[in-house]
C-alpha positions in Angstrom: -160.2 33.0 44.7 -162.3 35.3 42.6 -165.0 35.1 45.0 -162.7 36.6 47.5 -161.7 39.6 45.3 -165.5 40.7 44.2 -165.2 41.7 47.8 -162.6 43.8 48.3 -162.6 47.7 47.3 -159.7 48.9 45.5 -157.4 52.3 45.0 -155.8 52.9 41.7 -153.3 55.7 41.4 -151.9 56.2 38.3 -150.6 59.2 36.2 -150.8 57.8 32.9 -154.3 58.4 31.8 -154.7 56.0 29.6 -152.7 53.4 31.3 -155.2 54.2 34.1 -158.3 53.5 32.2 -157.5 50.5 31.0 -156.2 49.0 34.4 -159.5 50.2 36.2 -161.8 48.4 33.3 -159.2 45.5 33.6 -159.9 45.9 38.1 -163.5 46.2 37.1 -163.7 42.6 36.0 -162.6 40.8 39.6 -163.0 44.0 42.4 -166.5 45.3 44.1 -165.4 48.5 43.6 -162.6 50.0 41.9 -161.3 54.3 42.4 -158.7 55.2 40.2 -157.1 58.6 40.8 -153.9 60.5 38.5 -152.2 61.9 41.6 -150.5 61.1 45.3 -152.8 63.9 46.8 -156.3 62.2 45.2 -155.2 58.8 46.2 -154.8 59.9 49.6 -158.1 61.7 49.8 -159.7 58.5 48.1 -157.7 56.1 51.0 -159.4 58.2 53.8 -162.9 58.4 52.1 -162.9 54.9 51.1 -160.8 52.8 52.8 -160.2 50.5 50.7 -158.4 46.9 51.2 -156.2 46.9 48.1 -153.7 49.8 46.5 -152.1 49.6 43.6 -150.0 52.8 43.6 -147.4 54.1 40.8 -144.1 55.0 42.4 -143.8 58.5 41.3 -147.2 60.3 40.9 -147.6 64.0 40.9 -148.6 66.0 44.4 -147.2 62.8 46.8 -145.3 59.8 45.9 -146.5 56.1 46.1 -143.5 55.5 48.3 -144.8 58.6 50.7 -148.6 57.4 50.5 -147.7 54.0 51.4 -145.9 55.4 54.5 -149.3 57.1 55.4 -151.3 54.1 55.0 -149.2 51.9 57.3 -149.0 54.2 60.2 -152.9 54.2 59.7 -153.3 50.5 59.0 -151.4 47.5 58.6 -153.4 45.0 56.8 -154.1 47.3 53.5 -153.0 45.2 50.7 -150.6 47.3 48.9 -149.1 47.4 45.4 -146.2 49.3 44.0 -146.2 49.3 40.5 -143.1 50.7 38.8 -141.5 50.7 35.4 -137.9 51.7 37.2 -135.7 48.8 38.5 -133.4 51.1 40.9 -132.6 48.6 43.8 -132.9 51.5 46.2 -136.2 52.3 45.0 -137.5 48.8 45.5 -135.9 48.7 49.3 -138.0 51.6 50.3 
């Protein structure tokens, strides 16, 4: 299974700076390649110039939503692994 992962390219969006930096060295360890990013609007730049097969998005990011991003990425492509990472446990939120 880790064999698998050292080939994928991955997208981390995260507004917590250090929270970021210490999930991208943790990604580091079992991704090829890993782009972390602290905003909606990065991470979507990042998605088009990278195209990469797994996303772990924070649910509310400045600049564009992960909810809103992931929206953008499925009209574009449907077999992007995607991640919603949240700290909230609003059952409408998790719907979406």
């Amino acid at each position: 299974m880790i064999n698998i992962l050292k080939e994928y390219k991955v997208l981390y969006a995260e507004d917590d700076i250090e929270l970021k930096e210490q999930m991208s060295e943790y990604f580091k360890n079992y991704f090829k390649e890993v782009v972390s990013v602290s905003n909606g609007k990065d991470a979507l730049e990042v998605y088009k110039s990278h195209k990469p097969e797994v996303v772990f998005l924070d649910i509310y990011m400045p600049e564009l939503n992960g909810l809103e991003l992931t929206q953008y990425i499925r009209k574009e492509n449907h077999n992007t692994k995607i991640v919603i990472i949240s700290a909230h446990s609003q059952s409408d939120l998790m719907l979406q």
